[in-house]
Each structure stands twice: as C-alpha cells, then as structure tokens.
C-alpha positions as CSV (number, residue, x, y, z in Angstrom):
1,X,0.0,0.0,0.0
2,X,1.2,3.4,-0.7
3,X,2.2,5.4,2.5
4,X,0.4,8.9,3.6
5,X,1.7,11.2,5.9
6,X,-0.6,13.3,7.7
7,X,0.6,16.5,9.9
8,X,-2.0,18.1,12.5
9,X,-3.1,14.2,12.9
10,X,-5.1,14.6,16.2
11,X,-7.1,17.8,15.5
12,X,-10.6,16.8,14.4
13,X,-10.2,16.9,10.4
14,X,-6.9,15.3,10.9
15,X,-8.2,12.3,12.8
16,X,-11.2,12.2,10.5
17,X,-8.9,11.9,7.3
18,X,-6.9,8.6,9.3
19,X,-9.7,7.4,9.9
20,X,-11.2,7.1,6.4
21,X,-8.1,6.4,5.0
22,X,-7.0,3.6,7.1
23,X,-7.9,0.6,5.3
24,X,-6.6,1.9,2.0
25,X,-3.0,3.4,2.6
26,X,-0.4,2.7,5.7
27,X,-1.4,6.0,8.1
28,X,1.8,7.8,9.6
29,X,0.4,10.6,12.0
30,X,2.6,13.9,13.1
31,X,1.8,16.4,15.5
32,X,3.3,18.4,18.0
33,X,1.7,16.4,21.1
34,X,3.3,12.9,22.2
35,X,0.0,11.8,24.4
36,X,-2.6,12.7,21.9
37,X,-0.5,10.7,19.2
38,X,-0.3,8.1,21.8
39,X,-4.1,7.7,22.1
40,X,-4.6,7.9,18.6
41,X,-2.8,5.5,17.5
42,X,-4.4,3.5,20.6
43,X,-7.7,4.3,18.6
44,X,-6.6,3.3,15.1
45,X,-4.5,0.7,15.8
46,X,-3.9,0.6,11.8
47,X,-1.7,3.4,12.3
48,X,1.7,2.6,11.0
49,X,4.0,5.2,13.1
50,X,3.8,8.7,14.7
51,X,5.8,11.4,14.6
52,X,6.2,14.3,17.1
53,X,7.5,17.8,15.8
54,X,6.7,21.1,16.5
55,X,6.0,22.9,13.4
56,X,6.3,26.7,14.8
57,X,10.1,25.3,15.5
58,X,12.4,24.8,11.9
59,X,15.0,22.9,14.3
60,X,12.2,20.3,15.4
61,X,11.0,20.3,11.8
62,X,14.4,19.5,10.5
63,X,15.0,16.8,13.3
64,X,11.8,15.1,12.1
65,X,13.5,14.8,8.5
66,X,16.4,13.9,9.8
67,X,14.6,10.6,11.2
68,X,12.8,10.3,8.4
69,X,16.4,9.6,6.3
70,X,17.9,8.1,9.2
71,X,14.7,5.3,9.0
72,X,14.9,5.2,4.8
73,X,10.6,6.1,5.4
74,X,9.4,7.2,2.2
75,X,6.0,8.7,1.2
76,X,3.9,8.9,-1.2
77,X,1.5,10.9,-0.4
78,X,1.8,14.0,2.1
79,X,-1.6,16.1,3.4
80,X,-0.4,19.5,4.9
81,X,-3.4,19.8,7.7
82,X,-1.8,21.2,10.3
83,X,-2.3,24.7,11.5
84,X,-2.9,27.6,14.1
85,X,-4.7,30.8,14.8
86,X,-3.6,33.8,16.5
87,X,-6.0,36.2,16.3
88,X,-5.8,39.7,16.3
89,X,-7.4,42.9,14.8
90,X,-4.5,44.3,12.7
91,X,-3.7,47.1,14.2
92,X,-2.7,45.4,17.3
93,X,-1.2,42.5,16.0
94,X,2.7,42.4,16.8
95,X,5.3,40.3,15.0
96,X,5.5,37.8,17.6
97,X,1.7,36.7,16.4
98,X,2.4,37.3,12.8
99,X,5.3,35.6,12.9
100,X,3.9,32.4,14.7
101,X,1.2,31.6,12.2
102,X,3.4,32.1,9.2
103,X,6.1,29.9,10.1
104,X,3.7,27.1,11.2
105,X,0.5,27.5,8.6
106,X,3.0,28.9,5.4
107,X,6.9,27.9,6.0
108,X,6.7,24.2,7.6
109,X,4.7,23.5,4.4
110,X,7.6,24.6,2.4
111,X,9.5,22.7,4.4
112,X,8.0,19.3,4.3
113,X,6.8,19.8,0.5
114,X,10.2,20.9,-0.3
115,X,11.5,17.4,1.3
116,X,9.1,15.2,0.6
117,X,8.7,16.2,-3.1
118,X,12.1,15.1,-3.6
119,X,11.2,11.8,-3.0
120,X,7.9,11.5,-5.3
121,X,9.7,13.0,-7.8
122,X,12.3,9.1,-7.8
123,X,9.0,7.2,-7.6
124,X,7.2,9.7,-10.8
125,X,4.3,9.3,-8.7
126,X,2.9,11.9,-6.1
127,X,0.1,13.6,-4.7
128,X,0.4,16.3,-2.0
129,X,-2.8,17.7,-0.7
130,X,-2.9,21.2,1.3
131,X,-6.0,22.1,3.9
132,X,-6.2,25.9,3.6
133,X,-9.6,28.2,4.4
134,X,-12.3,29.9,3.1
135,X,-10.8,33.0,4.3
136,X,-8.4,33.5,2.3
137,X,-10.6,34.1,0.0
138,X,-13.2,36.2,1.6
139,X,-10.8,37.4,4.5
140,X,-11.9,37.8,7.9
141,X,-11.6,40.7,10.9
142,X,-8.9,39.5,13.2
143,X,-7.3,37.2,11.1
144,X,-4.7,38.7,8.6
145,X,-1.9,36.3,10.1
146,X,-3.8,33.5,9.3
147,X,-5.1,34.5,5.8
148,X,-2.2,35.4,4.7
149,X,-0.3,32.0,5.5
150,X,-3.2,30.0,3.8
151,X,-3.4,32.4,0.9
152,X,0.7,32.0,0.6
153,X,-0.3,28.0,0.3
154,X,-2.6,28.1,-2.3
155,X,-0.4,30.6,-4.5
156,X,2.8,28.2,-3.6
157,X,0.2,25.0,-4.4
158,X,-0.1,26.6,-8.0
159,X,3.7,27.1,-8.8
160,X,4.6,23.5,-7.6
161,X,2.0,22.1,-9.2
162,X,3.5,23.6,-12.9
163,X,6.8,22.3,-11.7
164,X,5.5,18.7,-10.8
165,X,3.0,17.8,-13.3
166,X,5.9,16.5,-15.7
167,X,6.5,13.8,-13.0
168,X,3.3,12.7,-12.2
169,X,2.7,14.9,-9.0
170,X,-0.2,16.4,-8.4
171,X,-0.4,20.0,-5.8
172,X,-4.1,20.7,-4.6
173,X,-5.7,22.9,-2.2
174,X,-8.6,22.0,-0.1
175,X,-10.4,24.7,1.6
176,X,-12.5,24.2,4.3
177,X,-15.2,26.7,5.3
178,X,-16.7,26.7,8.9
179,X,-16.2,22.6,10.5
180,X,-17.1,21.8,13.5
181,X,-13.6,20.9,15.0
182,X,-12.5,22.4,18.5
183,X,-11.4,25.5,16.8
184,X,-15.4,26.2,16.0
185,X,-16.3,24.4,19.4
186,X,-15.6,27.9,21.3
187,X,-17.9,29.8,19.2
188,X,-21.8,30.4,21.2
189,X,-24.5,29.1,20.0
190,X,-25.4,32.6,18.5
191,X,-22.6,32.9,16.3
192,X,-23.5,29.4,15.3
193,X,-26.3,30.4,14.0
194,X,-25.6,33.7,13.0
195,X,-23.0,31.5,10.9
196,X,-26.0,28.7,9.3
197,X,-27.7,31.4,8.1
198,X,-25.3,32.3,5.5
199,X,-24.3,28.8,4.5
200,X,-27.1,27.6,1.8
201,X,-27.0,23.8,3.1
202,X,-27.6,25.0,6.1
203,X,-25.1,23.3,8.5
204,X,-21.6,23.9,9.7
205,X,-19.4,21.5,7.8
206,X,-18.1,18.0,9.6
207,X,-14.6,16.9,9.3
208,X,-16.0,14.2,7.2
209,X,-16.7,16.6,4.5
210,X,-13.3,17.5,4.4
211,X,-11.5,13.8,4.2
212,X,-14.1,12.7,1.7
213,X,-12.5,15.5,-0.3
214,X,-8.7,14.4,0.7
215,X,-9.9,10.8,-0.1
216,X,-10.5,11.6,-3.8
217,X,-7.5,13.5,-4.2
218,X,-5.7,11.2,-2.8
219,X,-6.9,8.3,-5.2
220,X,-6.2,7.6,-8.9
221,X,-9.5,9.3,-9.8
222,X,-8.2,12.6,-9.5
223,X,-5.4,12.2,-11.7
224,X,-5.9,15.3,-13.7
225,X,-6.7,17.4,-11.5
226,X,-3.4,19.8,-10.2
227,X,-2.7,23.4,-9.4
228,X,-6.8,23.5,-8.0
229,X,-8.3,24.9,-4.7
230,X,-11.5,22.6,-3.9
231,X,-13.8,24.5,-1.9
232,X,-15.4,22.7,0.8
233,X,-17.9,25.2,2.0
234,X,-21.7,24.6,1.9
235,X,-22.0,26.9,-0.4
236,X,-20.8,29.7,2.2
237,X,-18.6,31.1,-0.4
238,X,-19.2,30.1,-4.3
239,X,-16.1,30.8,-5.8
C-alpha cells in the first residue's frame, strides 16, 4: 500500500482523514503532542507510526526529516493539515503573532513539501494535498496572520503544481469553510447560527466533509486534476 503522511493528525479533520483512510493506505500521523499521538494510535491501531515535531520550531522540523532519512521512510502521499490561529485585529497584532502563524501554517509547508517532493519525484508518482480556508478568499476581521499564510499555500500550491506535473505529481488545495472541530467548538450558540444562516445547506461542515475531499485527491480518480483549490464550504462562499 502506498504510505500517507498526515501533519495536524489529532485535531478533528486530521483524525477524521486517518480514519477514512485507514484501510486503503499505511497511516503515519505527526503532531506536536506525544500523548494525543499516543491515544490515537491506541484508537486506530492501523496506524503505522507517529511522529512528534513542533511545526512553529524549523529545528524540530528538520530533526523530524532527519529521522525520516535516518529510517529510509518514504512517502507517497503527504496532506499538509496542520495549522494555528492567533487572532488579532491588525492594528494590534505584533510580530510575535504574525510571525507564529506564518512559520507554522506557510513555511513548515515549504519545508516538508520541499523534502518530501524530492522523494515522489524518484518514484514519478505523487500527490500532496494542502487544507487551507475559506478565508483566504473572503478574509476575515482579526485574522490577517492566518489569511495570509493559507493564501501563501494556495499561491505556492499553483507554482509547484506547474513544476511537478511532468513527474506525475499532483499539488491541490482543499479549503475548508466553517467545521465543526475544536477551533469552531468555542464559538456560542449565536454565532453558530448567526453563521448557518449564510451557509445555503444549512449546516456547519463535519470533518467528514473535508476527508471525503482528501480521499478523492488522494486516489487515482483525481489524476488530472493539479494546481486546483476545492472548496469545501456549503455553499458559504461560491467561488
């Protein structure tokens, strides 16, 4: 079976994509947290291997690659999922917040595609899929730090994807619009609403949604499909 590596594992679309994918590829999970990688793989026992790295931190990133050399591991298909908010209106957002998001969301993306393209690129086979936001695309008070690093994606997505096809790679963007993960869960029942009221199917998005979305582009059926931004949305935005 061909192996998937999936960063931001034990968030809620992260655990929903190794879920769905575990009979059909061998899962390796990363995230920054050793005992919530711990109980997931107690939970999927299919899991093949965790990794922990802290993707805010380049010197934990590159110790993670390091391994993966060290170990001969190599992938076949990577899904960027991983992220962070630090929210702030933009007038009083300092560089320490800024800073934060993009090297996390935007620059450990280019670090791991950067690495792990390398290897598809032996095998002429590839598919690496990025989990961005509606927001980049409609933008959102409070969050320039965080639209900007998952607009940087999708524009990076588009210039590797040009560079890749030739080898059989394919670069996509899948953007998620509001899913009920623990980064919604904070939000009141109000702004939930408030929220369903603008989405036409009426309902804020499961992490389903979004690994149904990974599974295809993931699979053979998507084969000529590169350089795109799927929008997984409820209609919220139609772009």
């Amino acid at each position: 079976m061909k192996k998937i590596l999936i960063t931001g594992a034990t968030g809620g679309i992260g655990k929903e994509i190794c879920l769905l994918l575990r009979n059909d590829y061998d899962i390796y999970a990363m995230g920054r947290n050793k005992e919530k990688l711990g109980k997931l793989q107690e939970e999927i026992s299919s899991i093949k291997g965790t990794f922990t790295a802290d993707l805010n931190n380049k010197k934990s990133i590159e110790s993670f690659l390091d391994k993966i050399n060290k170990d001969n591991i190599e992938f076949d298909i990577l899904v960027n999922n991983a992220g962070i908010t630090q929210d702030s209106l933009f007038i009083r957002m300092d560089y320490e917040k800024w800073s934060k998001v993009i090297q996390t969301n935007l620059n450990s993306n280019f670090l791991l595609t950067n690495f792990f393209s390398k290897q598809m690129i032996k095998k002429k086979w590839g598919r690496i899929i990025n989990i961005t936001s509606v927001v980049c695309h409609t933008g959102n008070a409070g969050q320039s730090n965080y639209t900007a690093s998952k607009s940087g994606i999708i524009g990076m997505s588009k210039s590797i994807a040009a560079e890749l096809a030739k080898r059989n790679i394919t670069v996509n963007c899948i953007s998620p619009g509001f899913i009920e993960t623990e980064m919604t869960s904070e939000l009141s029942e109000e702004q939930k609403k408030s929220i369903m009221d603008k989405i036409p199917l009426n309902r804020i998005g499961q992490p389903k949604d979004v690994a149904n979305c990974v599974k295809f582009l993931a699979s053979d059926m998507s084969e000529y499909i590169t350089g795109q931004t799927i929008h997984v949305n409820g209609g919220l935005a139609m772009l």
